[in-house]
C-alpha positions in Angstrom: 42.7 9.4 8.7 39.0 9.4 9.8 38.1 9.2 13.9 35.1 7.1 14.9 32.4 7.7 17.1 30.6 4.5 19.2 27.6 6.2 20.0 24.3 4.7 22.5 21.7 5.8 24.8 21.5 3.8 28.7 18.5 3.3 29.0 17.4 0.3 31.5 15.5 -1.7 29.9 15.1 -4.8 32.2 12.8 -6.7 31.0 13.4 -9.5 28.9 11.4 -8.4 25.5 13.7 -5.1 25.5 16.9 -7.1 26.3 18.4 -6.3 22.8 17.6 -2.8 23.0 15.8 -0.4 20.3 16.8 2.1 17.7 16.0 6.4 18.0 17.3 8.6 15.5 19.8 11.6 16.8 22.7 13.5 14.9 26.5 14.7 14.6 26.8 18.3 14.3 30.5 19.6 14.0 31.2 21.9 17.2 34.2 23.7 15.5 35.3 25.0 12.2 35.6 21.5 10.9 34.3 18.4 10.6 31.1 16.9 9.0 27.8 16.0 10.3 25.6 13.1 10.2 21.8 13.6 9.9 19.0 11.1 11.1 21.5 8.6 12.6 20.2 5.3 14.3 21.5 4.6 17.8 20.4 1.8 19.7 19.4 2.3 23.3 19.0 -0.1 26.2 20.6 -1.2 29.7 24.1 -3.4 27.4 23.9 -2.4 23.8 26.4 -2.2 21.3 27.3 1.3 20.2 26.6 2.1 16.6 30.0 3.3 15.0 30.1 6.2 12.6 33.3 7.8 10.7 33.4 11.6 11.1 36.7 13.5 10.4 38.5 14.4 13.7 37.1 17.3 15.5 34.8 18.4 18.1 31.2 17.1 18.1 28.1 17.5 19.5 25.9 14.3 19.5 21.9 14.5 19.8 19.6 11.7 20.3 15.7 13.1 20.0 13.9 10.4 22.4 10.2 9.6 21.0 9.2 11.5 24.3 10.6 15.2 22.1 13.5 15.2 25.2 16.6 15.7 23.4 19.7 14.3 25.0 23.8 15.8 23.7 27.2 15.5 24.6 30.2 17.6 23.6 32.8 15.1 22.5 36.1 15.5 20.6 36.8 13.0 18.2 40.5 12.0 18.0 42.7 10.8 14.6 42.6 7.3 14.0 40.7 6.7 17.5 37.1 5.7 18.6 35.7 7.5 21.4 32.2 6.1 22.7 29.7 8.7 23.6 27.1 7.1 25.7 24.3 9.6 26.1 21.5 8.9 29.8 18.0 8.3 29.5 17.5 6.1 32.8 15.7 8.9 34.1 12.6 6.8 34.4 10.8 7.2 38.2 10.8 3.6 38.0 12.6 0.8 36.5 9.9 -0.6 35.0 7.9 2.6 33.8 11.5 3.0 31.7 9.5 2.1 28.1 6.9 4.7 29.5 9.3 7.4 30.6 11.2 6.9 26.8 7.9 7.1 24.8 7.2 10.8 27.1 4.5 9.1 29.2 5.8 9.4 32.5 7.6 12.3 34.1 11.4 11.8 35.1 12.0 10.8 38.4 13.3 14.2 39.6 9.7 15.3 38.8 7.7 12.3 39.5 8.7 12.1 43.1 8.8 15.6 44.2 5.3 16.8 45.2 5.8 20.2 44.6 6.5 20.4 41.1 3.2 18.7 40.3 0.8 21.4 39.3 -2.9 21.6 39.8 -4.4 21.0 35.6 -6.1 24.3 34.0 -7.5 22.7 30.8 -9.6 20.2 29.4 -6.2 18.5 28.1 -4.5 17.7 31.0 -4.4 14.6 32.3 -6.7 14.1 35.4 -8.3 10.4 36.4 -9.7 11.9 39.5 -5.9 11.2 41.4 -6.0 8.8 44.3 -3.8 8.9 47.4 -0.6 8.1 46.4 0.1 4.8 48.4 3.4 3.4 48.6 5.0 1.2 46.2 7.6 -0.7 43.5 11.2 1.3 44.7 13.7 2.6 42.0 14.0 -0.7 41.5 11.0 -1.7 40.5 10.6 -4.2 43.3 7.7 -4.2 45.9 7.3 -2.3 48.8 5.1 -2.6 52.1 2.6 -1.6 52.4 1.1 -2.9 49.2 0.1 -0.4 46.3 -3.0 0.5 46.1 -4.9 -0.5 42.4 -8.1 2.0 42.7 -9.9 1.5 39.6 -11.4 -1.5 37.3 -9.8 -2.2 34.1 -12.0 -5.2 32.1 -10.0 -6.6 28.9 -12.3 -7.2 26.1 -11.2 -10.3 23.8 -13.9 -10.5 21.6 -16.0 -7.3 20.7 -19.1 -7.3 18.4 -18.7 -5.6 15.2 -21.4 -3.4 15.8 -19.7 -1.7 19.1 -16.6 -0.7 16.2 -19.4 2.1 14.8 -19.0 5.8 15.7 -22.4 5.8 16.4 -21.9 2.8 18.8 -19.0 4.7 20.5 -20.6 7.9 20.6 -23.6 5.9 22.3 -21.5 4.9 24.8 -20.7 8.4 26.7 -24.3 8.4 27.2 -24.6 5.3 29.0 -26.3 5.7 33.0 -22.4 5.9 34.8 -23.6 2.3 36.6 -23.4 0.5 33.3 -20.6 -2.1 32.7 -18.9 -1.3 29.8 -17.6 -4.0 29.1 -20.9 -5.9 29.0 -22.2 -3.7 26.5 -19.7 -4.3 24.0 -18.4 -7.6 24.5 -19.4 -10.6 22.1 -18.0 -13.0 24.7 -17.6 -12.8 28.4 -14.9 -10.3 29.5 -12.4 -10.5 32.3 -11.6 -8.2 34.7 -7.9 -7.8 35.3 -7.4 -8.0 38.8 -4.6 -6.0 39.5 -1.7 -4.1 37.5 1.6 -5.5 36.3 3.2 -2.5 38.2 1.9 0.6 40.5 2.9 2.7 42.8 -1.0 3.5 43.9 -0.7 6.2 41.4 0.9 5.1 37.7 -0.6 1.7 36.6 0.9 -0.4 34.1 -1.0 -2.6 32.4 0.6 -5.6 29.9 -1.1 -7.7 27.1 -0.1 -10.2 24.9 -2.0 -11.8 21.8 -4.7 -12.9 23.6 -5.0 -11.1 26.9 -3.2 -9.9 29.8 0.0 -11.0 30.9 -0.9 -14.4 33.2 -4.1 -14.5 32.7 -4.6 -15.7 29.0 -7.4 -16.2 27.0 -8.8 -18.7 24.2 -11.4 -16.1 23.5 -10.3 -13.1 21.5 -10.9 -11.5 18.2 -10.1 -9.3 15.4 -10.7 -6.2 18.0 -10.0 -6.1 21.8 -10.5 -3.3 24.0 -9.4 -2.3 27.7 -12.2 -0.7 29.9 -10.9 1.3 32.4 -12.8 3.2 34.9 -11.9 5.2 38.0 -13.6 7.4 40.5 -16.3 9.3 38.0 -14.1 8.7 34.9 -14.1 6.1 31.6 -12.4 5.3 29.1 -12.5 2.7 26.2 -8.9 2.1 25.1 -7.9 0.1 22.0 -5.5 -2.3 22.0 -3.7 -3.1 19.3 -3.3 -6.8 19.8 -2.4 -9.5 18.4 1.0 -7.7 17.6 3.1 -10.5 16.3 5.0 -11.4 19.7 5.0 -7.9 21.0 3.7 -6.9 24.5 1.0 -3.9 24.3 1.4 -1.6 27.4 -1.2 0.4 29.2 -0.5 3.3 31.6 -3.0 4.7 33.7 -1.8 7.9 35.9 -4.1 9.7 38.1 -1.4 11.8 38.2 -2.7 16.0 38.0 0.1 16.8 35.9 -0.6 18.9 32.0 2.9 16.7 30.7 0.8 14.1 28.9 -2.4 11.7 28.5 -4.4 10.1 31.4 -3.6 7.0 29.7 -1.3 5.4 27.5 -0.8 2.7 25.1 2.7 1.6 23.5 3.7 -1.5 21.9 6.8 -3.0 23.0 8.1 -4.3 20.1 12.0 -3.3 19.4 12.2 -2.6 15.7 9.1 -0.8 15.4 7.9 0.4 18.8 9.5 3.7 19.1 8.8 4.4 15.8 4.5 4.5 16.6 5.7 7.2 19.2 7.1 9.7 16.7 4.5 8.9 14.2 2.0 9.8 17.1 4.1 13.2 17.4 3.6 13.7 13.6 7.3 13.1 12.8 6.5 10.8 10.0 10.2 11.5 8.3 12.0 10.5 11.9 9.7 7.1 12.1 10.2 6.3 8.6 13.9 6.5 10.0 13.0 3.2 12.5 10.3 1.5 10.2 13.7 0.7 8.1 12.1 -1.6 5.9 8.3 -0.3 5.2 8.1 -2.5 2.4 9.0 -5.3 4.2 6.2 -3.9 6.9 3.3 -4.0 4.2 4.3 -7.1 2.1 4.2 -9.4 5.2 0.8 -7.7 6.2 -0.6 -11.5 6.7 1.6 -11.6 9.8 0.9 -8.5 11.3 -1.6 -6.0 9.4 -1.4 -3.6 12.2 1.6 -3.2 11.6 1.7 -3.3 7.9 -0.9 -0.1 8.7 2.0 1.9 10.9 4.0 1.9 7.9 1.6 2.8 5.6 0.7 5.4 7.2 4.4 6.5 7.2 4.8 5.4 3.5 1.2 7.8 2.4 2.4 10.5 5.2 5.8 11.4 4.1 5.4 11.0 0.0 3.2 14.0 -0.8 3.3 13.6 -4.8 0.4 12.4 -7.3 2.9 9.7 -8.9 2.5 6.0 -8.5 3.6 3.9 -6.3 5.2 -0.2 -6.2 3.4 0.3 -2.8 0.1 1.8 -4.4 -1.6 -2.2 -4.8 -0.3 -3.6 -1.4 -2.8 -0.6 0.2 -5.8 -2.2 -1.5 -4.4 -5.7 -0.3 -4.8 -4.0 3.1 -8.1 -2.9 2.7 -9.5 -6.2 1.2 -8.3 -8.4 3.3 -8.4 -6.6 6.5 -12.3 -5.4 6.7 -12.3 -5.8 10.7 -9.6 -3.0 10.5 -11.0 0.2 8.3 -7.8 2.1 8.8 -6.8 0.0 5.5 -9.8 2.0 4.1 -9.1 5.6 5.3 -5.2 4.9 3.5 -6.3 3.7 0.2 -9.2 6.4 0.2 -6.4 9.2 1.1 -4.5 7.6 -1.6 -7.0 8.0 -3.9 -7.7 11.3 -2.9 -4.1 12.9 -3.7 -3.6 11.2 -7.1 -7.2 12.2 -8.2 -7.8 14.2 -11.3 -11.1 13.7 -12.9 -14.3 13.2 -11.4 -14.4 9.9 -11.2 -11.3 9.8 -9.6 -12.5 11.9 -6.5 -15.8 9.6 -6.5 -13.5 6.8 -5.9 -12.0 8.6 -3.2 -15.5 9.9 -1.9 -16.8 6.0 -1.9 -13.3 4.8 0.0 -14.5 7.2 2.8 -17.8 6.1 3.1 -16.5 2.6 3.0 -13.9 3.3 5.9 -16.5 5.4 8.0 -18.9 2.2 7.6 -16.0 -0.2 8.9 -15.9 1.3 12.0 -13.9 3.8 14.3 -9.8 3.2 13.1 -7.3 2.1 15.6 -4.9 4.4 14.7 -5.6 8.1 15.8 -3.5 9.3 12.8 -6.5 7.5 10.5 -9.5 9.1 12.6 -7.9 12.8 11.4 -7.2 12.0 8.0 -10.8 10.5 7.8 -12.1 13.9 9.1 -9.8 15.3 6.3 -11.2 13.2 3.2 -14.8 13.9 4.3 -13.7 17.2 4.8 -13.3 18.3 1.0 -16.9 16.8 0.5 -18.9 19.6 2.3 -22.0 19.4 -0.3 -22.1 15.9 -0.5 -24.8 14.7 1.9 -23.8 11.5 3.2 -20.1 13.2 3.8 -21.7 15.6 5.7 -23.2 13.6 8.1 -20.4 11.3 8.8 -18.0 14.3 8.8 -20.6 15.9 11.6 -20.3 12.1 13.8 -16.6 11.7 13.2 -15.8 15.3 14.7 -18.6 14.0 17.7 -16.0 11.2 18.3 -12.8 12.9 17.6 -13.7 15.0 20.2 -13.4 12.8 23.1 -10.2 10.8 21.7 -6.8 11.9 22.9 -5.1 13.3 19.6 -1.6 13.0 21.4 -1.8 9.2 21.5 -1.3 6.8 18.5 -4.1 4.5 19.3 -7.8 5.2 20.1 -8.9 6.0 23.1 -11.9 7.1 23.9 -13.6 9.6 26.9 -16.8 8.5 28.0 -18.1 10.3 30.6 -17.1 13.9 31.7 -16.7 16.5 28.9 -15.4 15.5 25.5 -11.8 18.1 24.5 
């Protein structure tokens, strides 16, 4: 007779879009002499999930859940004859309640670390986070409720709705680091007025949080948005052009901003908080394209119902070209060239079919279909995922003699230069030196 193991993460999740929890992938390794593992599992974490049950023979086990942060949780648990035992592994280690999607995705430092001053080191590279750190003001408790004296918001963040097509260029971007510091950003960029966002969702003076929906922030809606929307945010001597990846179906998109000095992560940080998929975009980010396939559990489903959410469609695309390395076709080979058709605001759709191409090609004209899918996805604009900006620079890559590679190649690595590699959206530097 088989035991059984109920296995979940705690994870306090208490806002209402997160209610039902979300999915990471762990394993069951056999501790003794016997017993069987289980590889890739799915266990759902929250605040009151329902443990995910899995038949092992009886034995001693250790269970692993691999948080998209790369913290890896166990528990040494014996797993009796004919019994379930419920292994309930702790990842409330947020500093506050609701930073806990942050702290999950590896955003935000646990609160051990967070709140003791001395463990937060001075930066000594280019790549550690640094928004010129304010004061650290009080603010929301481990709670997540208020505080007095108020927090102190010491930057401007300005949501763009509705960007002009021609800002999408890398040349546009690029443009934009050399902008007099005085310039609103936002005003340069925006096809239709832009609104400041007054203050953040949550901060403690020093870690911002940010929330959007479809069409603007959380509040403080908007009837005019496009294909693209950005967030602005600038503090002390520092910019940065962040894109959001909205509309995402009925998903929130959350923005951190820490002026934190601290080398564990990104000066800013954009997650979607959408259950099935939202964890996944972390470990994709991470380049664990075999553990996100794990979440994105139906990647067809993901690109056949592209008309609902292309973005989306694009995550698991991504996963879908990332993780099947042969030349052979695909069922999945025409939906990419549905995303590029019918998406042209989103070039990322490009820069998958042109990969695509790239892989299978074995004549000629098969790499100057490839060559022309680049061009095509360079002349669409800067991607929003970060994953698509590096495999651009790849395709161009293999085209060193052709001219009009060569040049684009030279402007992508320009960009790519000031974008933060480690996060799975765009976001750009703009003033201070680019990585």
């Amino acid at each position: 007779m088989s035991a059984t193991l109920g296995v979940s993460v705690f994870l306090t999740t208490v806002e209402d879009d997160l209610a039902g929890g979300v999915n990471i992938v762990g394993d069951i390794y056999p501790a003794g002499a016997t017993g069987a593992g289980r590889r890739n599992i799915l266990i759902p974490c929250g605040i009151s999930v329902t443990p995910e049950r899995y038949q092992v023979p009886a034995g001693r086990y250790v269970v692993s859940a691999t948080l998209p942060s790369g913290a890896v949780l166990t528990e040494d648990v014996e797993a009796r004859k004919g019994e379930e035992t419920l292994v309930s592994l702790d990842a409330s280690d947020s500093p506050y309640e609701t930073h806990s999607w942050q702290y999950l995705m590896g955003n935000i430092e646990p609160r051990r670390v967070y709140h003791d001053p001395s463990t937060v080191p001075v930066p000594r590279s280019l790549g550690s986070r640094s928004m010129g750190a304010a004061a650290r003001a009080a603010g929301v408790n481990d709670h997540g409720g208020a505080e007095e004296p108020p927090p102190i918001w010491p930057g401007k963040a300005t949501w763009i709705g509705n960007s002009t097509t021609s800002s999408w260029s890398f040349e546009s971007m690029i443009g934009l680091a050399a902008l007099p510091p005085a310039t609103p950003i936002a005003d340069v960029i925006a096809d239709s007025p832009p609104q400041v966002v007054a203050a953040p969702d949550a901060t403690d003076g020093t870690s911002h949080l940010f929330r959007f929906g479809a069409d603007g922030p959380l509040g403080a809606p908007s009837e005019s948005y496009g294909n693209r929307q950005f967030l602005a945010v600038e503090i002390a001597d520092a910019a940065h052009l962040v894109t959001l990846p909205a509309p995402w179906s009925s998903a929130q998109i959350e923005v951190l901003v820490n002026t934190r000095q601290s080398p564990t992560g990104s000066a800013i940080a954009v997650t979607v908080r959408d259950p099935a998929v939202g964890a996944g975009l972390a470990y994709m980010a991470r380049g664990a394209l075999g553990t996100a396939a794990r979440l994105f559990t139906d990647v067809d489903s993901m690109l056949y119902s592209k008309n609902q959410n292309p973005l989306s469609a694009a995550a698991g695309a991504y996963v879908l070209v990332g993780t099947d390395l042969t030349d052979e076709p695909r069922h999945w080979d025409p939906w990419l060239e549905h995303l590029r058709d019918w998406f042209g605001w989103m070039s990322d759709g490009s820069v998958l079919c042109a990969t695509r191409r790239l892989r299978q090609a074995s004549t000629e004209a098969d790499l100057r279909r490839a060559r022309d899918g680049l061009i095509e996805a360079y002349s669409r604009g800067v991607p929003f995922y970060t994953l698509g900006l590096s495999w651009l620079i790849d395709g161009l890559s293999e085209f060193p003699d052709d001219p009009e590679c060569a040049s684009r190649l030279r402007q992508a690595r320009l960009l790519s230069w000031r974008v933060d590699m480690r996060e799975p959206f765009v976001i750009v530097n703009l003033r201070g030196r680019p990585r």
